[in-house]
Structure formats: C-alpha cells, structure tokens
C-alpha positions as a printed Julia matrix, in Angstrom:
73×3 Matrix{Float64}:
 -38.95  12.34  -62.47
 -36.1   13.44  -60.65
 -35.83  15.66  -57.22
 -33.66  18.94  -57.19
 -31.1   19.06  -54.84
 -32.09  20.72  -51.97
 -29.67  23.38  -51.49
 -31.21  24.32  -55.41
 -34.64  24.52  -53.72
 -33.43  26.63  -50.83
 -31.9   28.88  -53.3
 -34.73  29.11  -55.18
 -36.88  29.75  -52.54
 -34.75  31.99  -50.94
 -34.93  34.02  -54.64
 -38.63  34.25  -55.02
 -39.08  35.51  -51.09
 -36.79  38.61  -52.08
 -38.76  39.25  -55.32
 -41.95  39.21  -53.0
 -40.46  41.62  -50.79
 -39.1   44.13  -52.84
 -42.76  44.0   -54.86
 -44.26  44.44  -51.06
 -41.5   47.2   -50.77
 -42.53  48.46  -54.06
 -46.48  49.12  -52.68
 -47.94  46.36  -54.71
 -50.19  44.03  -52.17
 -50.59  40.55  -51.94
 -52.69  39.33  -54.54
 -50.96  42.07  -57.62
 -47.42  40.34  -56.34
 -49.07  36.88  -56.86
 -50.06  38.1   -60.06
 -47.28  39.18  -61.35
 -45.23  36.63  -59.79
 -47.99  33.81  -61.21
 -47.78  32.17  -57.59
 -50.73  31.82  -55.1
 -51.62  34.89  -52.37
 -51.82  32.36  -49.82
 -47.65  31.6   -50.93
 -47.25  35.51  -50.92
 -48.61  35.73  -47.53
 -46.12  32.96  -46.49
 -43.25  34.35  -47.47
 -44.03  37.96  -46.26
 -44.44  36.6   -42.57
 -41.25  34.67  -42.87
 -39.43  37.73  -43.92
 -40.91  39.26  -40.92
 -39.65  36.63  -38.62
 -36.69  36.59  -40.01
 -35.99  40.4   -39.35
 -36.46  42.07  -42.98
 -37.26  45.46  -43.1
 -41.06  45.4   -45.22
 -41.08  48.95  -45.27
 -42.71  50.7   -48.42
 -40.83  52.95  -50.38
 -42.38  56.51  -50.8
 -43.89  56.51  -53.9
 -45.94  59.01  -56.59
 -48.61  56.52  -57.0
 -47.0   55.02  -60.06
 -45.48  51.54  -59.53
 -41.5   51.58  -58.87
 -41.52  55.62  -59.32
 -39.51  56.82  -56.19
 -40.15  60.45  -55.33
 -37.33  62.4   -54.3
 -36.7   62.97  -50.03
C-alpha cells in the first residue's frame, strides 16, 4: 500500500467540505448529508465547523420544501 500525496488529500478534502456545505446550504442536516455523501455525521459535523472557522457563509437557501427547489425572491 502506497500513501497519496498530500497535496491530493488536501484537495480531496478540501472537495468533500464544499459538497457538505452546499448540501447544508441546500437544507439537508447532518445525518441526510452523511447519507448521501456515505461518510460519518460525526465527519459532517467536522467539516461544517471548519467551514465556520474558516469564514463560509452556511446560510440556507430559501426553499419550497422540496430538496434543491429554489423559490423565486
């Protein structure tokens, strides 16, 4: 078994913490973006209060009640 570089980790990493957000952004909650995501709550936690720290916006969208369905302003 070989290691992955670790910028290839980052990157990765990096990846999956956007795709938690924008689910989060999207109104699912933590255990649905797990779920979906087939990673651990406690990992979905993680990653939402780095994204915190780190200044993202986590704010939901305004939605109909139906996944990803963005109602008009």
């Amino acid at each position: 078994m070989i290691a992955e570089e670790r910028a290839i980790y980052e990157g990765r990493s990096r990846q999956r913490r956007d795709e938690i957000v924008e689910l989060h952004r999207q109104g699912l909650k933590g255990y649905e973006i797990a779920r979906e995501l087939n990673v651990s709550a406690g990992l979905v936690s993680i990653r939402l209060k780095e994204a915190r720290e780190a200044g993202l916006d986590l704010t939901r969208y305004a939605t109909d009640g139906a996944r990803g369905q963005k109602t008009a302003p």
